[in-house]
The first five atom37 places (N, CA, C, CB, O) and aatype in JSON, in Angstrom:
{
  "aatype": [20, 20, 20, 20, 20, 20, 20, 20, 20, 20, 20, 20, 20, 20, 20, 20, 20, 20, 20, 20, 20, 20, 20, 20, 20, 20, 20, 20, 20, 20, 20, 20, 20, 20, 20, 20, 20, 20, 20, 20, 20, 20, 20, 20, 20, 20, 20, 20, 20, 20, 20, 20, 20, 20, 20, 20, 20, 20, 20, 20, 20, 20, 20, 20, 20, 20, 20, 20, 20, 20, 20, 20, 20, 20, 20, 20, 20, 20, 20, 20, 20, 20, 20, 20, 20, 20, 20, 20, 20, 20, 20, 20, 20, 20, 20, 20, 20, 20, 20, 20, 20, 20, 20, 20, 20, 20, 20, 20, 20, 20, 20, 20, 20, 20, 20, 20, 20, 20, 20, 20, 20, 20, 20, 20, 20],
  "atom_mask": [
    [1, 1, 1, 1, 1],
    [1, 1, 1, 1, 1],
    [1, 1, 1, 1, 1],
    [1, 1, 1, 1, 1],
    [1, 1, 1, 1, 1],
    [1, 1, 1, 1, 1],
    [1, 1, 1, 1, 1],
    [1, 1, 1, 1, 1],
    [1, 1, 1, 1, 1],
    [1, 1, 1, 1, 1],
    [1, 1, 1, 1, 1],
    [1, 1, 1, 1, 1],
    [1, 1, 1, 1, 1],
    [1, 1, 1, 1, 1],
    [1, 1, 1, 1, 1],
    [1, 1, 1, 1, 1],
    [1, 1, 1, 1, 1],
    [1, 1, 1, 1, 1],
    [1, 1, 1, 1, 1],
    [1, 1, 1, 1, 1],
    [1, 1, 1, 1, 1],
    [1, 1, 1, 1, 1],
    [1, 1, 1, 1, 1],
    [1, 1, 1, 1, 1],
    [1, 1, 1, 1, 1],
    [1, 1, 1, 1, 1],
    [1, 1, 1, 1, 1],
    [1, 1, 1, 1, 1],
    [1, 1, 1, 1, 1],
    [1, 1, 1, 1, 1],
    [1, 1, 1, 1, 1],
    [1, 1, 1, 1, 1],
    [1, 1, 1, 1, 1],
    [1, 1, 1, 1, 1],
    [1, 1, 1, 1, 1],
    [1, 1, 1, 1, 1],
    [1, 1, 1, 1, 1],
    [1, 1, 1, 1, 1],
    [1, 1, 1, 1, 1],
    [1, 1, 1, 1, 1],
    [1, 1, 1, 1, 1],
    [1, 1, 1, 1, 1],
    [1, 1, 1, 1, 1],
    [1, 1, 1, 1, 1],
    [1, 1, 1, 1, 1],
    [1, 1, 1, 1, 1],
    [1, 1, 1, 1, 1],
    [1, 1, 1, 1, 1],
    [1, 1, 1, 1, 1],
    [1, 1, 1, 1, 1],
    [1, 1, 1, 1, 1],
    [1, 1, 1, 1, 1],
    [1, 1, 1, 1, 1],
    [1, 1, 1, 1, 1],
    [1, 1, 1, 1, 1],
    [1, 1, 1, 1, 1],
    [1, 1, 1, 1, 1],
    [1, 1, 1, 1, 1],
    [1, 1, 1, 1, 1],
    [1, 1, 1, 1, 1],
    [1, 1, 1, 1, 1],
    [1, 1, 1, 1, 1],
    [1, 1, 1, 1, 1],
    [1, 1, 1, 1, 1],
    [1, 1, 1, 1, 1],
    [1, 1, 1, 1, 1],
    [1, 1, 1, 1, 1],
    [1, 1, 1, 1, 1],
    [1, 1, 1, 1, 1],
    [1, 1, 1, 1, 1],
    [1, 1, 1, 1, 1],
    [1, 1, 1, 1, 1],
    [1, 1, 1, 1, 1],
    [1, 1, 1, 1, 1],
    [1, 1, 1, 1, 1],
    [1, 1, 1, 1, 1],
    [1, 1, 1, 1, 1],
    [1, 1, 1, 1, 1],
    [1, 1, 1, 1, 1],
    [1, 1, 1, 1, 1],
    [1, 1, 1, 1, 1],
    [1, 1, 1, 1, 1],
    [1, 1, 1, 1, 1],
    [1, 1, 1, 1, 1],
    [1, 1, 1, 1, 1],
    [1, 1, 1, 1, 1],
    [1, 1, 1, 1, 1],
    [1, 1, 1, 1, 1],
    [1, 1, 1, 1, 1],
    [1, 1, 1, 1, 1],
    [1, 1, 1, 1, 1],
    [1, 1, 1, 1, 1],
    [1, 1, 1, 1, 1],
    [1, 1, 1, 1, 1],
    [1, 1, 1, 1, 1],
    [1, 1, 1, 1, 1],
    [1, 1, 1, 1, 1],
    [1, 1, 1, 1, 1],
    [1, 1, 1, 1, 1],
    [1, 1, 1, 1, 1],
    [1, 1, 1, 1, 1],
    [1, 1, 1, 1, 1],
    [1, 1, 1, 1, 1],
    [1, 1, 1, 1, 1],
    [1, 1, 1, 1, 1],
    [1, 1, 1, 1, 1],
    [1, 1, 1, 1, 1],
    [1, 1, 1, 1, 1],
    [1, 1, 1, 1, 1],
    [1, 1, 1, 1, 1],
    [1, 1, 1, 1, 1],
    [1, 1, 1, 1, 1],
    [1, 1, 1, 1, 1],
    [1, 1, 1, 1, 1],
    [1, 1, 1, 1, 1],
    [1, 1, 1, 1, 1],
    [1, 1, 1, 1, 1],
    [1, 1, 1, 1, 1],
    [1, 1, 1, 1, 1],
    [1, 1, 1, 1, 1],
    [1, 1, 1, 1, 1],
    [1, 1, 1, 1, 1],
    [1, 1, 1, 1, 1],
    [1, 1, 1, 1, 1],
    [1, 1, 1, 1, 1]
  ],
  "atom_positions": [
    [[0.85, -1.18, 0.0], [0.0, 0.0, 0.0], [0.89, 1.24, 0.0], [-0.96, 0.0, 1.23], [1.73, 1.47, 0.87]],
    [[0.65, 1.94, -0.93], [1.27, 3.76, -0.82], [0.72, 4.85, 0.19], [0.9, 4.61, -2.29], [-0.44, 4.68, 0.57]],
    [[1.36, 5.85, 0.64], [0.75, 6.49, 1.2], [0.86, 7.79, 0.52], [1.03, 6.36, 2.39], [1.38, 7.67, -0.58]],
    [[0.57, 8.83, 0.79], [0.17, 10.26, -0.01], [1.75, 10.79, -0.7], [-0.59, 11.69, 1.34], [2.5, 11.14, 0.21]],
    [[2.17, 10.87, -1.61], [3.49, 11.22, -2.45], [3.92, 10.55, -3.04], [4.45, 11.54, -2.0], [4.63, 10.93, -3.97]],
    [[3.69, 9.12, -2.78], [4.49, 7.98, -3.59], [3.93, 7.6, -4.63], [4.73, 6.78, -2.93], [2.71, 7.65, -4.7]],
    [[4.6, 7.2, -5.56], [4.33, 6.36, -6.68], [3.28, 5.34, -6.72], [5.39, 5.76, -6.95], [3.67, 4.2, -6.45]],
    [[1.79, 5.5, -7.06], [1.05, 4.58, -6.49], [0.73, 3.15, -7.79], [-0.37, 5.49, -5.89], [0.49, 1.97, -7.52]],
    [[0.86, 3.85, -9.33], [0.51, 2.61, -10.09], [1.57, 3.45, -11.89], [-1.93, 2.27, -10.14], [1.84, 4.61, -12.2]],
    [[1.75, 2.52, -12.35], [1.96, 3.21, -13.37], [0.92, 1.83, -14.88], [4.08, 3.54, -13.38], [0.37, 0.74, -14.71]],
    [[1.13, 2.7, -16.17], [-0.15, 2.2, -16.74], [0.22, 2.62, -18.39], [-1.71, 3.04, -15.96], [0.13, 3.76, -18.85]],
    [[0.6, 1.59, -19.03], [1.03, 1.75, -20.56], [-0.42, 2.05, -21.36], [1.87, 0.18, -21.21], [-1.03, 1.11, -21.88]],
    [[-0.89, 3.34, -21.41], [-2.08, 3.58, -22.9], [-1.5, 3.23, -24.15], [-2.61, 5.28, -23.24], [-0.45, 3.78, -24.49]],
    [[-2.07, 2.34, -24.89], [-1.25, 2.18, -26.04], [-2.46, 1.41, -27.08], [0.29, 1.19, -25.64], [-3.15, 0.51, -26.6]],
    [[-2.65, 1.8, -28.41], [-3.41, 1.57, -29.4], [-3.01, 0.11, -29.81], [-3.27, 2.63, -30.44], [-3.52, -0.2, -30.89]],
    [[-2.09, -1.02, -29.16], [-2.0, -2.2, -29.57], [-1.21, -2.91, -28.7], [-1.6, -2.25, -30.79], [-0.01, -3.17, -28.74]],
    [[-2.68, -3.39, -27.31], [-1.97, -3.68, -26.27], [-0.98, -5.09, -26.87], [-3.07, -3.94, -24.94], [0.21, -5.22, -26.58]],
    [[-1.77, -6.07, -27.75], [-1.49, -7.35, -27.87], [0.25, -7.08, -28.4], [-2.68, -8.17, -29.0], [1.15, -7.75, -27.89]],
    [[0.51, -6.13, -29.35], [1.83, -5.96, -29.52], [2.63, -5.58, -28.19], [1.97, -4.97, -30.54], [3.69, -6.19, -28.04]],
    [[2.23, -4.55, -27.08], [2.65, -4.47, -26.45], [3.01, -5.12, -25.39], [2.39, -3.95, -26.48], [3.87, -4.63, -24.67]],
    [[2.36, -6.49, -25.05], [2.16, -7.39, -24.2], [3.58, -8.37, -24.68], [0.54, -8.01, -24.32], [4.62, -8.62, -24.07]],
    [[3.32, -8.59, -25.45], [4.4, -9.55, -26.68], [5.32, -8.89, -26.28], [4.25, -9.54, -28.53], [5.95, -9.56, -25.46]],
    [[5.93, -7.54, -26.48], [7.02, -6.72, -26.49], [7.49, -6.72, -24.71], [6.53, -5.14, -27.23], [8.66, -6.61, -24.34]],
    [[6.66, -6.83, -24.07], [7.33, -6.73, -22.5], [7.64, -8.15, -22.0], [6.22, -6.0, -21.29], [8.47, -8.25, -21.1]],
    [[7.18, -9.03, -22.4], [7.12, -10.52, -22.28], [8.02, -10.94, -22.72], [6.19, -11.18, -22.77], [8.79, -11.6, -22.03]],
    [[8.22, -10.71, -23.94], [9.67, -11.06, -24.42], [10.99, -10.19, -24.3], [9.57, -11.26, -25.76], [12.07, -10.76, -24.46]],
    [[10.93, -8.87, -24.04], [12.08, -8.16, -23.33], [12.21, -8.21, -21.79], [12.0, -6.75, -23.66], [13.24, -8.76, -21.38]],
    [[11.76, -7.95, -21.31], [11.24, -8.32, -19.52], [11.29, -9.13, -18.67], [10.26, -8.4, -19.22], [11.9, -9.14, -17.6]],
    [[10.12, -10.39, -19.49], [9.81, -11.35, -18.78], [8.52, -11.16, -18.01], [10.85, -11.6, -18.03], [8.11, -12.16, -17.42]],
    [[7.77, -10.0, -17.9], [6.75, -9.46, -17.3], [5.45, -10.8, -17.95], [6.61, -7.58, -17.82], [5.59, -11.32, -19.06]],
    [[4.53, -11.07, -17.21], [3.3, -12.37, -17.56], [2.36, -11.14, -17.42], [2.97, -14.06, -16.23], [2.74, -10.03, -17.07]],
    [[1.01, -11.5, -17.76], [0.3, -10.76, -17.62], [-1.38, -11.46, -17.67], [0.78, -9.8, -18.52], [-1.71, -12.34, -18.47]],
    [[-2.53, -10.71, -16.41], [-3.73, -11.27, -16.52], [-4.64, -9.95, -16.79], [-4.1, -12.16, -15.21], [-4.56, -8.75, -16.52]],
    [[-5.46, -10.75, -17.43], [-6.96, -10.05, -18.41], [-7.95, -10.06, -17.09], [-7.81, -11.38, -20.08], [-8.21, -10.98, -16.32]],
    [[-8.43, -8.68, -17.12], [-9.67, -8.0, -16.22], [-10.14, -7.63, -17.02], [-9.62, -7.0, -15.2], [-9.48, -7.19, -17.95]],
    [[-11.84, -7.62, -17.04], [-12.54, -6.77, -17.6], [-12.96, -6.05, -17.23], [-13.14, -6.96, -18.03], [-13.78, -6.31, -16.35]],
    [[-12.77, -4.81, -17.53], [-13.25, -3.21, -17.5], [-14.94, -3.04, -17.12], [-12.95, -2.47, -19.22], [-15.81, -3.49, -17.86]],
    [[-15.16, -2.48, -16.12], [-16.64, -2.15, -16.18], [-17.26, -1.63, -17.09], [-16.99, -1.48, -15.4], [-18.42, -2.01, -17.25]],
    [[-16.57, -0.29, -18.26], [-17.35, -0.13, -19.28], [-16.97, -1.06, -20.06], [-17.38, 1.04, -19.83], [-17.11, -0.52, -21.15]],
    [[-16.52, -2.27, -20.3], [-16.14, -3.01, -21.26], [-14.5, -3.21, -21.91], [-16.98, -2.55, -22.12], [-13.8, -2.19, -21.88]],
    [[-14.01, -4.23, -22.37], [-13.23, -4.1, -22.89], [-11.91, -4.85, -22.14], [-13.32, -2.89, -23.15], [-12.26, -5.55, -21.19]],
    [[-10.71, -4.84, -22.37], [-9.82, -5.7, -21.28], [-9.17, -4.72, -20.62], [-8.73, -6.78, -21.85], [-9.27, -3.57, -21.06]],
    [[-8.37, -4.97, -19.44], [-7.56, -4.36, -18.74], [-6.22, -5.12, -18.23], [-8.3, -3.91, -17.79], [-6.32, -5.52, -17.07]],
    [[-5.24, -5.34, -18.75], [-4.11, -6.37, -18.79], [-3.32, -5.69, -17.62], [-3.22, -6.54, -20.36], [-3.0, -4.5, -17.66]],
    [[-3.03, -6.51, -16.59], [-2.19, -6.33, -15.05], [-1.11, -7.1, -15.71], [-2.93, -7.11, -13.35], [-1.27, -8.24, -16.15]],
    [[0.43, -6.17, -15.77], [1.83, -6.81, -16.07], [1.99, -7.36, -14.43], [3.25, -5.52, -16.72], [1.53, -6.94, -13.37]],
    [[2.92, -8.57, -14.82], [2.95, -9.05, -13.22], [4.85, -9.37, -13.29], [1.61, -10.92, -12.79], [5.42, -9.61, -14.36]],
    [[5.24, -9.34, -12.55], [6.49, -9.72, -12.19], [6.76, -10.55, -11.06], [7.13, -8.73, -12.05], [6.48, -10.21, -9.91]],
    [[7.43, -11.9, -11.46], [7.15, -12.61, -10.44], [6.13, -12.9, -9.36], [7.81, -12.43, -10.07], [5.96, -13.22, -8.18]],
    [[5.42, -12.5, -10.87], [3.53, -13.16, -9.41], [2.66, -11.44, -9.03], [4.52, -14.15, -6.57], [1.51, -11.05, -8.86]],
    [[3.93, -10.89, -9.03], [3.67, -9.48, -8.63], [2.93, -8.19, -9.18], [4.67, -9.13, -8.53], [3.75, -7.29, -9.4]],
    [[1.75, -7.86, -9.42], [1.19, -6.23, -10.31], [2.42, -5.59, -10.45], [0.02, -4.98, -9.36], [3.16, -6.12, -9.63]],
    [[2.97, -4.8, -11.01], [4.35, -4.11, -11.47], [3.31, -2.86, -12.64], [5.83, -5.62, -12.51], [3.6, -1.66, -12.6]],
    [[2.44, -3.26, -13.35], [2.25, -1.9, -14.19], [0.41, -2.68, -14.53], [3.78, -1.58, -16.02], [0.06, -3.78, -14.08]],
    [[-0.51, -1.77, -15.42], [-1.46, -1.87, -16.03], [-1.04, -1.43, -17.9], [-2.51, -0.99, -15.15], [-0.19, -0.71, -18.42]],
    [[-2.07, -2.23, -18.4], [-2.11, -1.83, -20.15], [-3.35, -1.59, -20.33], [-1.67, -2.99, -21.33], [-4.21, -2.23, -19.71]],
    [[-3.63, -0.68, -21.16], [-5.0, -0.34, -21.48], [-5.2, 0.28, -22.68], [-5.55, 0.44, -20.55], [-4.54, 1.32, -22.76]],
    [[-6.04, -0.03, -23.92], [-6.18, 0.26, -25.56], [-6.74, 1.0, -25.25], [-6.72, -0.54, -26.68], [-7.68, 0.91, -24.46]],
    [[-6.15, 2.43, -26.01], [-6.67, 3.73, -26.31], [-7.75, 3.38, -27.59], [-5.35, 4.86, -26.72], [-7.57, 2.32, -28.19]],
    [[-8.62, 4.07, -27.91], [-9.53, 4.3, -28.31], [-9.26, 4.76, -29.84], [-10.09, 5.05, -27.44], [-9.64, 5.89, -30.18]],
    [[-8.37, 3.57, -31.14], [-8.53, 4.03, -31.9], [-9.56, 4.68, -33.02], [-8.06, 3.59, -31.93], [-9.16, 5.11, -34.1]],
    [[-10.59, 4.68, -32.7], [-11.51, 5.36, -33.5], [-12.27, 6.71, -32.97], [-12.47, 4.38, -33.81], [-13.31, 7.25, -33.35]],
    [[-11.32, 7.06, -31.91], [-11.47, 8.65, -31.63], [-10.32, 9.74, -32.79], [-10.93, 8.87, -29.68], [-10.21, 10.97, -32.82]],
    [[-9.92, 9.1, -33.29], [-9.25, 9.95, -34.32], [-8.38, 11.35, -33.64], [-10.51, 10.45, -35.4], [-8.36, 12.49, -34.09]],
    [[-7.91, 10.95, -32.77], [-7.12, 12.58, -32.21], [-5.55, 12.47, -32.0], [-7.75, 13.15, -30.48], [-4.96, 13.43, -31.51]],
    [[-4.91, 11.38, -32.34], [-3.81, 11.18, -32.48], [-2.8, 10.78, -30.92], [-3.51, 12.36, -33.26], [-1.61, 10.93, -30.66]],
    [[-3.69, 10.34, -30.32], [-2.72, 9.97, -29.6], [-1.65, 9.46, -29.3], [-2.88, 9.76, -29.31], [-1.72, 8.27, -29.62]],
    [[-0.64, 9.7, -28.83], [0.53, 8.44, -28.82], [0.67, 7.7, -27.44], [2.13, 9.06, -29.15], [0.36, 7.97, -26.28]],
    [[1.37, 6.48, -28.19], [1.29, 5.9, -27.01], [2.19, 6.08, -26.07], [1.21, 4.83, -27.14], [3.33, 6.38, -26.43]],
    [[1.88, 5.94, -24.52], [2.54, 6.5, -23.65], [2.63, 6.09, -22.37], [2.26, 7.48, -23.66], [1.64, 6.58, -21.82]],
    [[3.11, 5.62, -21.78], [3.59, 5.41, -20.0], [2.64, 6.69, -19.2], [5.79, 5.81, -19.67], [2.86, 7.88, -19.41]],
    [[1.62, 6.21, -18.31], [1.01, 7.15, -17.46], [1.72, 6.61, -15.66], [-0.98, 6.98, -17.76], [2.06, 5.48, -15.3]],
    [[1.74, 7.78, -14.93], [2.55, 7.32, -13.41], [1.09, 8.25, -12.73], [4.81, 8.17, -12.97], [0.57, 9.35, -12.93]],
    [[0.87, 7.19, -11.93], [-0.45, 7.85, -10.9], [0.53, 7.8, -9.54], [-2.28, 6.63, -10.71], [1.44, 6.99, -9.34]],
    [[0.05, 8.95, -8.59], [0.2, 9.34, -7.33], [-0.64, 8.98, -6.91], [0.39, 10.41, -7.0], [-1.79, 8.98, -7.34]],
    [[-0.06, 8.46, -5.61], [-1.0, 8.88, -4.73], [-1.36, 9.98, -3.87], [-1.01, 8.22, -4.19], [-0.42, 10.48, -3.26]],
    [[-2.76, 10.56, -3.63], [-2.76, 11.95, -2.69], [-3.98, 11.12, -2.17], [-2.97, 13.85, -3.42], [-4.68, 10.21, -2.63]],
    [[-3.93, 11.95, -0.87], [-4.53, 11.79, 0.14], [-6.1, 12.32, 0.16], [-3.7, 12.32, 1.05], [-7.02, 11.69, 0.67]],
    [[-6.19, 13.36, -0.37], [-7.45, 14.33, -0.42], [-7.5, 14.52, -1.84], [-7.34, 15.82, 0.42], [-6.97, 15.58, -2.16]],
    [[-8.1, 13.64, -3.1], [-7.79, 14.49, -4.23], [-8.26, 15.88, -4.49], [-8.15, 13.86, -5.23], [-7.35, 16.64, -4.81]],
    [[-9.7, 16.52, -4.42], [-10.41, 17.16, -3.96], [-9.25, 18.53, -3.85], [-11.12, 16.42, -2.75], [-9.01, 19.42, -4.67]],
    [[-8.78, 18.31, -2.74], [-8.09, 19.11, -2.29], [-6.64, 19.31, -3.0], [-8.1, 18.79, -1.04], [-6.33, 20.47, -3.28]],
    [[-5.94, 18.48, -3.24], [-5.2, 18.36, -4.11], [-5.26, 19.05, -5.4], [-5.2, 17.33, -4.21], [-4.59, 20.06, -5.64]],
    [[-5.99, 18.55, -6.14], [-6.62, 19.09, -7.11], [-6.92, 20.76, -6.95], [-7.81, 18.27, -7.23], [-6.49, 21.47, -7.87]],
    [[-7.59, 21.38, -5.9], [-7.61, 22.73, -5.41], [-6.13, 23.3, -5.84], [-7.92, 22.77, -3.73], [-5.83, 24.02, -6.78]],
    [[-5.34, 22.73, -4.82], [-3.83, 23.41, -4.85], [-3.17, 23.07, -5.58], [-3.04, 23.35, -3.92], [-2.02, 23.49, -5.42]],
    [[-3.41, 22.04, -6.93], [-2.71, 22.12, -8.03], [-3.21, 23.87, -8.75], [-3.12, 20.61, -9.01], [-2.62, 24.95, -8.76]],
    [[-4.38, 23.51, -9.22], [-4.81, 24.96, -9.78], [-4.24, 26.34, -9.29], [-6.23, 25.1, -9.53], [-4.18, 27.34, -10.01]],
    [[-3.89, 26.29, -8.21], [-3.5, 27.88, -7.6], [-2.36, 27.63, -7.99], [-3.62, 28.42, -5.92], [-1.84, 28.74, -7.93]],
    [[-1.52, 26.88, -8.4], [-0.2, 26.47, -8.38], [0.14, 26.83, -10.08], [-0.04, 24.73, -7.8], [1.3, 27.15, -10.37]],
    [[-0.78, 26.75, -11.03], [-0.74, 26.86, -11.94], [-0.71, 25.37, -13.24], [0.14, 27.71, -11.73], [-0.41, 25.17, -14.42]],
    [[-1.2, 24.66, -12.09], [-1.65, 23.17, -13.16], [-3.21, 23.12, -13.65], [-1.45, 21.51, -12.16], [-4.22, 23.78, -13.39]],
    [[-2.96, 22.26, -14.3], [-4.71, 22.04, -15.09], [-4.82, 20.45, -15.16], [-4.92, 22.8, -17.1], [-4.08, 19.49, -15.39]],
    [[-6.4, 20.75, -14.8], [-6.94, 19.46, -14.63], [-7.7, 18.97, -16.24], [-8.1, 19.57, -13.24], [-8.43, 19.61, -17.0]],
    [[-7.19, 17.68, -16.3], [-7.67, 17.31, -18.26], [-8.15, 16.62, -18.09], [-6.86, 16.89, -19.55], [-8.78, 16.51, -19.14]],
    [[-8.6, 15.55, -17.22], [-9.86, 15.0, -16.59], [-10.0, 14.44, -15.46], [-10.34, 14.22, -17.21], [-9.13, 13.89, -14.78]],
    [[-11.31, 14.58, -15.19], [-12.18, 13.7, -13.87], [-12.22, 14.8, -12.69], [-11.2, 12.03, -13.17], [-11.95, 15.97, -12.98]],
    [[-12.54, 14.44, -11.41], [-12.34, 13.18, -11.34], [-12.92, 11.85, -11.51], [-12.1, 13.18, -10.63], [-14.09, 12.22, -11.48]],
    [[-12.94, 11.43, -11.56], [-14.23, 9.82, -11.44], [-13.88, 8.66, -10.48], [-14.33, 8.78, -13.09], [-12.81, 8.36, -9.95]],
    [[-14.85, 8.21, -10.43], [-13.93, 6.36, -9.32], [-13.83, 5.35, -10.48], [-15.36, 5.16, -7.64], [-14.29, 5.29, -11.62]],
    [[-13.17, 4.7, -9.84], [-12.45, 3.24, -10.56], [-12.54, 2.1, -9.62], [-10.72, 3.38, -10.94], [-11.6, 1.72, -8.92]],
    [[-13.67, 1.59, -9.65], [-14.05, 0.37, -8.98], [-12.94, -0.44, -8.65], [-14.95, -0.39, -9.74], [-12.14, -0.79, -9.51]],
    [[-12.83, -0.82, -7.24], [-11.78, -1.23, -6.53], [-10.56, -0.71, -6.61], [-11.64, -2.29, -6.69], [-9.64, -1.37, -6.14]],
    [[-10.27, 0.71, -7.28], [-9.2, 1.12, -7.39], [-9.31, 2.68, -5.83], [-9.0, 1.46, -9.29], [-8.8, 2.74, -4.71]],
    [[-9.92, 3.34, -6.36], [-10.45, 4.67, -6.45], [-10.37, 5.85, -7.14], [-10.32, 5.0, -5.7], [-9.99, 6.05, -8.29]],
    [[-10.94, 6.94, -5.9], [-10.93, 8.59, -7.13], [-9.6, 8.68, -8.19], [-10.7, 10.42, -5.99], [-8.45, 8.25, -8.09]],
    [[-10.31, 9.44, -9.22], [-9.22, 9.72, -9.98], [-9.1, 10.59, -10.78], [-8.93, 8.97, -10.5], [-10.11, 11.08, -11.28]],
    [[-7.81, 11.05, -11.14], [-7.76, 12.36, -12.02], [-6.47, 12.44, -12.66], [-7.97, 13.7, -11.19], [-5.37, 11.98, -12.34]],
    [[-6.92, 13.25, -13.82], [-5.55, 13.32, -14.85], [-5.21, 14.85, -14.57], [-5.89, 12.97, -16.79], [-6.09, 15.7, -14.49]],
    [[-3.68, 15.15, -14.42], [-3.44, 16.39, -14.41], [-2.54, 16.83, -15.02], [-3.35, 16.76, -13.49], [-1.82, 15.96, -15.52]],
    [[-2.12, 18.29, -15.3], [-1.0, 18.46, -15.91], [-0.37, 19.31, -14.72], [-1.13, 19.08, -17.38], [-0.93, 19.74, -13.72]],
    [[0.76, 19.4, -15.06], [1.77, 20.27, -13.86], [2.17, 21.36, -15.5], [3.73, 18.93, -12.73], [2.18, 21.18, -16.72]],
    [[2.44, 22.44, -14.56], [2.73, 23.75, -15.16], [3.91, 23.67, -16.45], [3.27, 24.73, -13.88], [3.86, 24.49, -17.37]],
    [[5.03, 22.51, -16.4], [5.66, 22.2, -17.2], [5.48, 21.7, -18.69], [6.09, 21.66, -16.62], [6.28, 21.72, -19.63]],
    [[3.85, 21.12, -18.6], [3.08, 20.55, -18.95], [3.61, 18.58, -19.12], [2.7, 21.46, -20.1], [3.81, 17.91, -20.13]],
    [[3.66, 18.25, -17.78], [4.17, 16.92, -17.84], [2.55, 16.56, -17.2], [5.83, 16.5, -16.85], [1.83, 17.3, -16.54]],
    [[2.32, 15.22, -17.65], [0.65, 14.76, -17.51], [0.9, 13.71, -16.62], [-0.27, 14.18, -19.01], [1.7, 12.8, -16.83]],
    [[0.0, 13.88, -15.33], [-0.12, 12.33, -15.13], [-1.33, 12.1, -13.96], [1.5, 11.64, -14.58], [-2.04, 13.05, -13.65]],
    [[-1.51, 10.68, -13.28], [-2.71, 11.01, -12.66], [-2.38, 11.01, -10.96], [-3.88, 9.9, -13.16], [-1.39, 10.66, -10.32]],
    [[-3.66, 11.56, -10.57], [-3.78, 11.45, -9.31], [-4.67, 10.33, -8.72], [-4.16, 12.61, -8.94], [-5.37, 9.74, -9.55]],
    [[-4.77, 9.96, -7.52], [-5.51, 8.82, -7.53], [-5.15, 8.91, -5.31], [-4.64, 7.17, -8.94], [-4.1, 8.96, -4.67]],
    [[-6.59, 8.88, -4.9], [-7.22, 8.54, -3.76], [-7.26, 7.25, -3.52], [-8.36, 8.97, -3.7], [-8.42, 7.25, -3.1]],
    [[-7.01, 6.37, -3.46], [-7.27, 4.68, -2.94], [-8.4, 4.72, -1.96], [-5.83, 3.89, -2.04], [-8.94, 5.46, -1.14]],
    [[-8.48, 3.41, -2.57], [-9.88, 3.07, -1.36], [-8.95, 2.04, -0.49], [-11.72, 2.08, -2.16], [-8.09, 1.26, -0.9]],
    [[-9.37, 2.26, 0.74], [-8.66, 1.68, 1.85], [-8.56, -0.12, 1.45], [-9.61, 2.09, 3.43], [-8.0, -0.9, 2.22]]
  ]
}
């Protein structure tokens, strides 16, 4: 379990998990198990030695906006809510949520003033 500052999950978005799965498996050694997503769809847990180590998740090629694919690092904070408050005065922007994530918790994507992106995330106990 993390507590408020640390590194709480990190999470490959990528338009072709199955290549990407292949690609860590065979450079790595990372195994990996299939969850399904409450709105649908898979959610692949990289495991290391038995262990969660990262998430994969297919971006949405038929939104047409060009995404690339990319490594996301979630924090953990304690209060997102609040967090979220004192990012803004700080001069960050929020690009989405927050929302919950069943058995995960709250969550939110942010940018820091540098414009480096990543999320925030409340745990549920």
């Amino acid at each position: 379990m993390t507590t408020h500052g640390e590194f709480n999950w990190i999470e490959l978005q990528t338009h072709n998990a199955n290549e990407a799965i292949a690609f860590y498996r065979e450079t790595i050694g990372w195994n990996f198990r299939a969850e399904k997503m409450p709105t649908g769809g898979t959610y692949w847990i990289g495991l290391s030695s038995g262990k969660p180590v990262c998430g994969v998740l297919t971006l949405d090629n038929n939104k047409g906006n060009g995404e690339p694919d990319r490594w996301i690092t979630y924090i953990h904070v304690d209060d997102l809510d609040d967090a979220i408050g004192r990012m803004q005065t700080c001069g960050g922007e929020l690009i989405k949520g927050p929302w919950e994530v069943p058995g995960v918790g709250r969550v939110a994507m942010i940018r820091d003033p540098g414009g480096a992106e990543m999320g925030w995330v409340t745990p549920i106990p």
